[in-house]
C-alpha positions in Angstrom: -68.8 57.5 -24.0 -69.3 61.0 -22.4 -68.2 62.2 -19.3 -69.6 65.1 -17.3 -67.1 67.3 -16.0 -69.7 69.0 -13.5 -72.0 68.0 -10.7 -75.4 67.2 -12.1 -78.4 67.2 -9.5 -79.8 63.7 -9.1 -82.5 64.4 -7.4 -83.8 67.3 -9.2 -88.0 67.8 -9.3 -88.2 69.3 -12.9 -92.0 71.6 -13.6 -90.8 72.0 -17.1 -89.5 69.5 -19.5 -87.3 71.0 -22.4 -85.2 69.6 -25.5 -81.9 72.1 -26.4 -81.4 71.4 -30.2 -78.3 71.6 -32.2 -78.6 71.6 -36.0 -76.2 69.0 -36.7 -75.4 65.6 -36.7 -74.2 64.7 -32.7 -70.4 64.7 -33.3 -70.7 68.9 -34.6 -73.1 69.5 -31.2 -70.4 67.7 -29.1 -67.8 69.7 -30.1 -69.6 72.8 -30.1 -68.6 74.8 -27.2 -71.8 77.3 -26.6 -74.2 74.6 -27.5 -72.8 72.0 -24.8 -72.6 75.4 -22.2 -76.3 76.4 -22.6 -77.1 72.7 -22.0 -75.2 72.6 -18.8 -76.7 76.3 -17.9 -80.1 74.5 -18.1 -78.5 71.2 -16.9 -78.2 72.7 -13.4 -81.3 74.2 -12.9 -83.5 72.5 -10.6 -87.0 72.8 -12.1 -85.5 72.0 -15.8 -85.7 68.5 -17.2 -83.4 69.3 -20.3 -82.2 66.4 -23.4 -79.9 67.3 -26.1 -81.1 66.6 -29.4 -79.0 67.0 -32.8 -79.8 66.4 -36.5 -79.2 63.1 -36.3 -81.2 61.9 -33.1 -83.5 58.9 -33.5 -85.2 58.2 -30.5 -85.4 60.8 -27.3 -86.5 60.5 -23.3 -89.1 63.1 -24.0 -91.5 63.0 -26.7 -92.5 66.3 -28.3 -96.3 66.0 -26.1 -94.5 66.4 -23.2 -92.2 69.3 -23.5 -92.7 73.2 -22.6 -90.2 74.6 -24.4 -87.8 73.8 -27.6 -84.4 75.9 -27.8 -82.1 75.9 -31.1 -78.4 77.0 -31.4 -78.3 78.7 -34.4 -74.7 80.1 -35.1 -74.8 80.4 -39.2 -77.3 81.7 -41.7 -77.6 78.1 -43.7 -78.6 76.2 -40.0 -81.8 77.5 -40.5 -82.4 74.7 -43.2 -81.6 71.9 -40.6 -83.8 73.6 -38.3 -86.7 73.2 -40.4 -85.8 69.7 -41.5 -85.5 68.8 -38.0 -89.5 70.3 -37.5 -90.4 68.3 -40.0 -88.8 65.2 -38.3 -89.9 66.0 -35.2 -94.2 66.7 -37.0 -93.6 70.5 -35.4 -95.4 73.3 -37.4 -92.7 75.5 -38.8 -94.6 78.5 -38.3 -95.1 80.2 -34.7 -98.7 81.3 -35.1 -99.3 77.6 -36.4 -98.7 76.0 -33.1 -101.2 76.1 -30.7 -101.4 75.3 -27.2 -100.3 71.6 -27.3 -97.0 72.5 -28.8 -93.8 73.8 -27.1 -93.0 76.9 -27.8 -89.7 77.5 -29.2 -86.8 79.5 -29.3 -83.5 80.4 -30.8 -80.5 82.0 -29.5 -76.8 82.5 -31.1 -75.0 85.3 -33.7 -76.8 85.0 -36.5 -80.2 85.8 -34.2 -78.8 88.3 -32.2 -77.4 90.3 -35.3 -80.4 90.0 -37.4 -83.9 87.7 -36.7 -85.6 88.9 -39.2 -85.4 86.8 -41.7 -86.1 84.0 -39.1 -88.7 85.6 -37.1 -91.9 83.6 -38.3 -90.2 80.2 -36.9 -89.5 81.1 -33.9 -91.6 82.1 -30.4 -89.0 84.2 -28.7 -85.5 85.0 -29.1 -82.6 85.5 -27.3 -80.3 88.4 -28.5 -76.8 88.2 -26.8 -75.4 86.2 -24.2 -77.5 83.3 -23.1 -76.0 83.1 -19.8 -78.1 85.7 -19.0 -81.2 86.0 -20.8 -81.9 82.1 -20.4 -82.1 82.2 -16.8 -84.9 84.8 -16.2 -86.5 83.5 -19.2 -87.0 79.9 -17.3 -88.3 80.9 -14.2 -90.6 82.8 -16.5 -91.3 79.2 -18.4 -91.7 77.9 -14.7 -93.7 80.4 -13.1 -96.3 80.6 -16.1 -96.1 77.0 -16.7 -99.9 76.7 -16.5 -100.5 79.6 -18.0 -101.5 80.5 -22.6 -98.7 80.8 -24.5 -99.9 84.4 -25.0 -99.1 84.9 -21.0 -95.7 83.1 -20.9 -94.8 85.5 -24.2 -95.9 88.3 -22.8 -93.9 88.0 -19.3 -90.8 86.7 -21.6 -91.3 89.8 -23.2 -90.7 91.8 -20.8 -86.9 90.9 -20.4 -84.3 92.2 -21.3 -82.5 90.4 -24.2 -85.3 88.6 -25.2 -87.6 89.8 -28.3 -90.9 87.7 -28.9 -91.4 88.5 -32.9 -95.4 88.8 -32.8 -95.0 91.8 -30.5 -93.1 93.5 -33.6 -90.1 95.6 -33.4 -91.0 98.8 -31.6 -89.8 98.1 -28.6 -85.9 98.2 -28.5 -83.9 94.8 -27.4 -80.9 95.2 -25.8 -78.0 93.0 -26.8 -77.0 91.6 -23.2 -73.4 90.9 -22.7 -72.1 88.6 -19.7 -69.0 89.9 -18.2 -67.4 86.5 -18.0 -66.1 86.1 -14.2 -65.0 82.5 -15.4 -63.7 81.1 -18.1 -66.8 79.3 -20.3 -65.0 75.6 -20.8 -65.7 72.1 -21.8 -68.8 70.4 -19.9 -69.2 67.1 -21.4 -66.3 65.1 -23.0 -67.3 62.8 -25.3 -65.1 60.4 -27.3 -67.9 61.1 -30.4 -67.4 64.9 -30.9 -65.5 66.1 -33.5 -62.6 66.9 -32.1 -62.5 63.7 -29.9 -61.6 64.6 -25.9 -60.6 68.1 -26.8 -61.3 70.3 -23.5 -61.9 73.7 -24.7 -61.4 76.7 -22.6 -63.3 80.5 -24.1 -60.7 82.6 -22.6 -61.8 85.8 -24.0 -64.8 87.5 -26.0 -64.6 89.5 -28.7 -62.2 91.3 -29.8 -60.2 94.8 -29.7 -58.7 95.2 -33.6 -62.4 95.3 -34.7 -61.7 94.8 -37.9 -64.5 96.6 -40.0 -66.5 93.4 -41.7 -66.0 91.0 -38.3 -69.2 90.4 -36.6 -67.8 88.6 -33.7 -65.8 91.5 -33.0 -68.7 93.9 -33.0 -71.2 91.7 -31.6 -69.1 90.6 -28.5 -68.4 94.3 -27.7 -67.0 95.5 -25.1 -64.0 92.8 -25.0 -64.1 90.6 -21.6 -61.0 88.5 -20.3 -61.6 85.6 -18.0 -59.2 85.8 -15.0 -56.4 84.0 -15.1 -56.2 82.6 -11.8 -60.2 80.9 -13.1 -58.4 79.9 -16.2 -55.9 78.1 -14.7 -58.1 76.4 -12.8 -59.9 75.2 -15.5 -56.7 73.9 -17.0 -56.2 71.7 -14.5 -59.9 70.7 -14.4 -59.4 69.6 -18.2 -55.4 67.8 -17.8 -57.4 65.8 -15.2 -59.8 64.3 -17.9 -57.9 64.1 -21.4 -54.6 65.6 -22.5 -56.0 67.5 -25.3 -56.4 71.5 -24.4 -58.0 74.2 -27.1 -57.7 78.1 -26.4 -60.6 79.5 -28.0 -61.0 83.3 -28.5 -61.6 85.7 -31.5 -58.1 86.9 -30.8 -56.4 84.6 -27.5 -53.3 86.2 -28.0 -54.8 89.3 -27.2 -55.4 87.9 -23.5 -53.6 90.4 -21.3 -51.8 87.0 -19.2 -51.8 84.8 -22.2 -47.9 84.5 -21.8 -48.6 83.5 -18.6 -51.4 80.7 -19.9 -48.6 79.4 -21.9 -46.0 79.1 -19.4 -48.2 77.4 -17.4 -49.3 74.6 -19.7 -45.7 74.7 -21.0 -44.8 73.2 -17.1 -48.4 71.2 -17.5 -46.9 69.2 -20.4 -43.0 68.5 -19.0 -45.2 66.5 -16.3 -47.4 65.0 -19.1 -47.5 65.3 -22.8 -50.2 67.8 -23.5 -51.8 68.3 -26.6 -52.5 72.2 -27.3 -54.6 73.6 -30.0 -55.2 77.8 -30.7 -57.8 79.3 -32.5 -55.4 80.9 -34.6 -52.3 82.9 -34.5 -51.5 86.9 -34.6 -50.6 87.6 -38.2 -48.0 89.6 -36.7 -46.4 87.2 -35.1 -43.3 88.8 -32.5 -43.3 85.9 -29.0 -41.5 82.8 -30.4 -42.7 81.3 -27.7 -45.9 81.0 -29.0 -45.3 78.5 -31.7 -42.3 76.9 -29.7 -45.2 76.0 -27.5 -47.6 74.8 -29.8 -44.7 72.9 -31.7 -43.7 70.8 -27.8 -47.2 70.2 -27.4 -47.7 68.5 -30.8 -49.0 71.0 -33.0 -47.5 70.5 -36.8 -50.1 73.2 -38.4 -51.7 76.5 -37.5 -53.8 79.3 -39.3 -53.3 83.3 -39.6 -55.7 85.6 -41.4 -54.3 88.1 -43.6 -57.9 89.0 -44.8 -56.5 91.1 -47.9 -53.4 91.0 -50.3 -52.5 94.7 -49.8 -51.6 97.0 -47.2 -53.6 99.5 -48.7 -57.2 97.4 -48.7 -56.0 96.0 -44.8 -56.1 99.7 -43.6 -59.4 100.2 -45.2 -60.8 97.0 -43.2 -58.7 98.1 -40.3 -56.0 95.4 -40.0 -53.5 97.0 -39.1 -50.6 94.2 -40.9 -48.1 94.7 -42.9 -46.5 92.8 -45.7 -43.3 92.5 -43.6 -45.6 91.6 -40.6 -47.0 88.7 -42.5 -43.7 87.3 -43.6 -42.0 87.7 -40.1 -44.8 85.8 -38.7 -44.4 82.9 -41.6 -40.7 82.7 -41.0 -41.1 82.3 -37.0 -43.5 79.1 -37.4 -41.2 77.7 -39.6 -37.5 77.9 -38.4 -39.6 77.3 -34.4 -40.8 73.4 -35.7 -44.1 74.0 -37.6 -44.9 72.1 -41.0 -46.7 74.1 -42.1 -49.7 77.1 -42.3 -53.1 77.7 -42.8 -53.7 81.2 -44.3 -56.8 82.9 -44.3 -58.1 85.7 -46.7 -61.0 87.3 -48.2 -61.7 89.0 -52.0 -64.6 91.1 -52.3 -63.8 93.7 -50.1 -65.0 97.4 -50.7 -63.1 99.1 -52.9 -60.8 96.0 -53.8 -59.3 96.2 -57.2 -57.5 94.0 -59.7 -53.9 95.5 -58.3 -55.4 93.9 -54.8 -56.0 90.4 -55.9 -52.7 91.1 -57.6 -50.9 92.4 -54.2 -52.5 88.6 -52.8 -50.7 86.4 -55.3 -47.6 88.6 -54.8 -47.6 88.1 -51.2 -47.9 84.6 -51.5 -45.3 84.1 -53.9 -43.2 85.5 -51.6 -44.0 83.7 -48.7 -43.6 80.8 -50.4 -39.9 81.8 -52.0 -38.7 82.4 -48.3 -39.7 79.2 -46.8 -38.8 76.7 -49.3 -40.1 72.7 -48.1 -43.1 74.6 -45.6 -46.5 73.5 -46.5 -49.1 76.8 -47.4 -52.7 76.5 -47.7 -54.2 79.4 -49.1 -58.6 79.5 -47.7 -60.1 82.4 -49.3 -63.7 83.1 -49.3 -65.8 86.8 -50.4 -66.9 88.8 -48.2 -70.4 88.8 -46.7 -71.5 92.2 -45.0 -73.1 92.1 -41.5 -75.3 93.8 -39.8 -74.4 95.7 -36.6 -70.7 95.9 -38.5 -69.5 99.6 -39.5 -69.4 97.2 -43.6 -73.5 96.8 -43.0 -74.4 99.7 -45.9 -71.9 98.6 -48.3 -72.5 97.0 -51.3 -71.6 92.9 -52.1 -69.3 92.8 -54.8 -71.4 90.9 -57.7 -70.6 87.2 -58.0 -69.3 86.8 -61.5 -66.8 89.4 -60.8 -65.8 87.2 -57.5 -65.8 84.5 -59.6 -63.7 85.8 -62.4 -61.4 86.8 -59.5 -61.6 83.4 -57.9 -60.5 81.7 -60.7 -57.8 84.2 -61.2 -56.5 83.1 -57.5 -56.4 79.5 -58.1 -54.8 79.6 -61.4 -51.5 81.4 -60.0 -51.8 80.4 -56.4 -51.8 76.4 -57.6 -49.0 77.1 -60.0 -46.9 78.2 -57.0 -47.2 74.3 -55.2 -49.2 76.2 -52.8 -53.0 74.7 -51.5 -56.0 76.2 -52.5 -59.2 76.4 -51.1 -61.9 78.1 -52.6 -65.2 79.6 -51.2 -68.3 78.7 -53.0 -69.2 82.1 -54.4 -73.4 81.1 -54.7 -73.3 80.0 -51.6 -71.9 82.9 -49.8 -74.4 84.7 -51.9 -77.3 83.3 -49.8 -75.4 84.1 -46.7 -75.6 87.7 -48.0 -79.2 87.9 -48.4 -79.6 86.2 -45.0 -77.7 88.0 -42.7 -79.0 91.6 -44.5 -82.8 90.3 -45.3 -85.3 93.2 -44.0 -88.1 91.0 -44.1 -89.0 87.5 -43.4 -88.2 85.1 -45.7 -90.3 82.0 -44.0 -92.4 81.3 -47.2 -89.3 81.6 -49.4 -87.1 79.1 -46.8 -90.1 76.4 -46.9 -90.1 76.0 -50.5 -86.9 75.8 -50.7 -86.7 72.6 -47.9 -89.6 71.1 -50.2 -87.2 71.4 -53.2 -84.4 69.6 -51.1 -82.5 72.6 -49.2 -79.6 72.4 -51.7 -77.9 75.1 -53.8 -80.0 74.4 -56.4 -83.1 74.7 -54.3 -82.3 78.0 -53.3 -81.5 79.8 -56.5 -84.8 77.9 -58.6 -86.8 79.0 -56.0 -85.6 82.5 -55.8 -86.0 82.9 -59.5 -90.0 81.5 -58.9 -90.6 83.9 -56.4 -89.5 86.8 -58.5 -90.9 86.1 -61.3 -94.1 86.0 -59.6 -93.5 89.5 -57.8 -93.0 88.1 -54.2 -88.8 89.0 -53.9 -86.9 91.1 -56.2 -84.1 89.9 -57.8 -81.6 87.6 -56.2 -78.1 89.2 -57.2 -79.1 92.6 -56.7 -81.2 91.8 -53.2 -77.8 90.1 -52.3 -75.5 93.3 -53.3 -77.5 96.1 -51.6 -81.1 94.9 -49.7 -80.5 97.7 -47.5 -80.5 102.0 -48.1 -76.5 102.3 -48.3 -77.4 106.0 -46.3 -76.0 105.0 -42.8 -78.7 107.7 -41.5 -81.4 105.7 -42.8 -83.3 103.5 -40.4 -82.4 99.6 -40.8 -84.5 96.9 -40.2 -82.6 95.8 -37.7 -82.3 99.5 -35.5 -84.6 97.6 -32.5 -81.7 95.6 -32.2 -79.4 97.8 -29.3 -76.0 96.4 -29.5 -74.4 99.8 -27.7 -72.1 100.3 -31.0 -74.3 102.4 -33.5 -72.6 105.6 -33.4 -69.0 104.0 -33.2 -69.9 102.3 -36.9 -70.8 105.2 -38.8 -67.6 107.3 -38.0 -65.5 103.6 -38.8 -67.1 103.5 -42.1 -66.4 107.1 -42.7 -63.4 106.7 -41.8 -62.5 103.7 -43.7 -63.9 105.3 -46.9 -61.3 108.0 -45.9 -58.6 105.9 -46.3 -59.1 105.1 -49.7 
């Protein structure tokens, strides 16, 4: 059952008919913030017929025939497989220049393409490089204005806006990231009782992030940091208590909201009238308002998550989190004696310049942690790090897998000894992250093959090894630790790509190579 919490038009008069896909089965898309937003931005507009389609969709209003356009959310490197499966499902060329005028044309929007199309680019007509909000809505009444028009005429006037980059063009023409300054809080559209997280009303109440912490792409990619009002987040508050009792604060860092006391007062008062059920994105590491958890702890919560991102104080300067050991444990020892169960926390290994002494410093911290809160459940998640582009990290080199794996398995030995959970990353896959999000070329031939062999793990290292072997990629560890000149005044492939922080990451990497 789904319920809209917005006015839809009922009488709309639609020129364009358009599917907005999510690559995932329908309970993922329902939960999915940003995908169910776009669909209401397109929802509303009065010339748009727009369906929702998902991995697992079996039957739709609007055949393929009949539509103009086809957009696809695409918020991590490995959705790019479902995308393809779902062409395939849906008999739609993968390639661009293979779909001629009776197809839609087709575009994708989200962090992964806005950071780096490249290796994407041949699957896609145009692309949307920042916030939709705004690049969407000129680029339909293009789609509407052209609607009889070639494909080559809609590209070219979609061309011609800003935040949108149609690949065939190439990449000599800069494309500037845009960036919505967020007037209102971006919340909940569509309830639905078969999303993931069942009746949860989700309020963005701030984007990106000021710690910029040196590998985080959603820090440097949401630049500069935007707060949503708080009188409009309020409001929305009440919008949501109207419809289900469940409330989520999302944000790359909600405590940093400059009223987010405030936003917790207020639903504190919310749910003495009626038991509210509040979820964060995740708590400060360094942890000072008890409030906070007391909060969380009256309005149900039993877990919560903090990111430590690295055992020792030393390696946290040189990624810029600012946390110390102390911090950490302070933070620990508030959720605890304030009523949670337990705590999620979240690092990383791989890091430039980690050592031995740093994986060390990890289990060290967690032994303690776990000495000074005897009876509190502790679940370590670790996974390697994966440089970005547009991230002052984007010239450094991967750390080689069997050294993460060596160090992985060091982790999980002691940490597991201690009664404490572990969770592991997969090492190979977070090595074909890496050669996604850096790739200076596209990799459509390779991604094909790989679908054909079955789009697993497997599929993607066999078919690596093929192509190399034949001369079409270079090796697959090495591409994955350094497919990019490490010179940060060396071009990148991904220089078109204007996200207004360029300077600010070379002097951050200097600086963080300083530090060591």
């Amino acid at each position: 059952m789904e319920k809209f919490l917005y006015e839809r038009l009922t009488d709309k008069t639609p020129k364009i008919n358009a599917w907005f896909a999510f690559p995932a089965i329908e309970s993922f898309a329902m939960s999915s913030l940003g995908f169910l937003s776009i669909f209401k931005q397109l929802d509303l507009m009065e010339d748009v017929f727009v369906e929702r389609v998902y991995a697992d969709t079996k039957t739709t209003v609007a055949p393929v025939k009949d539509l103009d356009v086809i957009g696809f959310s695409n918020s991590f490197e490995i959705d790019i497989l479902t995308i393809l499966k779902m062409f395939s499902k849906f008999e739609i060329p993968p390639l661009a220049r293979d779909r001629g005028e009776e197809y839609p044309l087709i575009f994708g929007g989200g962090p992964v393409l806005s950071a780096n199309p490249i290796p994407f680019e041949d699957f896609y007509d145009f692309i949307s490089v920042g916030d939709a909000k705004i690049t969407l809505d000129k680029a339909f009444k293009v789609l509407v204005e052209k609607r009889n028009e070639t494909k080559e005429a809609k590209l070219q006037a979609l061309s011609e806006i800003e935040g949108i980059w149609v690949p065939k063009f190439g990449k000599e023409k800069t494309v500037v990231k845009m960036a919505d300054n967020i007037e209102e809080p971006v919340y909940t559209p569509i309830l639905s009782d078969k999303s993931y997280f069942k009746d949860t009303f989700i309020i963005e109440i701030e984007r990106g992030c000021p710690k910029t912490c040196n590998f985080c792409l959603a820090s440097w990619l949401n630049l500069p940091v935007r707060y949503a009002p708080l009188d409009k987040i309020l409001q929305a508050i009440d919008l949501g208590l109207q419809n289900t009792n469940k409330i989520a604060l999302l944000g790359a860092y909600v405590a940093g909201h400059p009223d987010f006391e405030k936003i917790l007062e207020y639903i504190r008062k919310k749910n003495k009238i009626s038991p509210v059920e509040l979820t964060l994105s995740s708590l400060r590491a360094d942890l000072t308002d008890e409030n906070v958890v007391r909060t969380l702890v009256e309005c149900g919560a039993k877990t919560a998550t903090i990111a430590v991102e690295a055992g020792s104080e030393r390696l946290r300067k040189v990624i810029n989190k600012d946390l110390t050991d102390e911090q950490i444990l302070k933070t620990v020892e508030i959720a605890r004696i304030n009523g949670l169960k337990g705590l999620k926390i979240y690092a990383m290994i791989g890091l430039p310049t980690e050592t031995e002494e740093d994986i060390d410093a990890l289990v060290d911290l967690m032994r303690r942690i776990k000495q000074a809160n005897k009876g509190f459940e502790l679940t370590l998640s670790v996974s390697s790090f994966i440089p970005k582009a547009h991230t002052p990290f984007q010239w450094v080199k991967k750390t080689d897998s069997k050294k993460l794996c060596v160090r992985l398995k060091k982790l999980q030995n002691k940490i597991s000894k201690m009664g404490i959970n572990f969770r592991p990353t997969s090492v190979d896959w977070d090595t074909v992250q890496s050669i996604l999000s850096r790739a200076g070329f596209s990799l459509s031939e390779y991604l094909l093959k790989v679908t054909e062999n079955g789009g697993n793990l497997g599929a993607f290292k066999q078919t690596w090894r093929q192509m190399a072997k034949g001369g079409i990629l270079p090796d697959m560890e090495l591409y994955a630790e350094s497919p990019i000149p490490q010179n940060p005044d060396e071009a990148l492939p991904w220089d078109f790509i204007d996200v207004k922080t360029a300077p600010m990451l070379k002097k951050r990497l200097e600086g963080a190579l300083e530090t060591c």
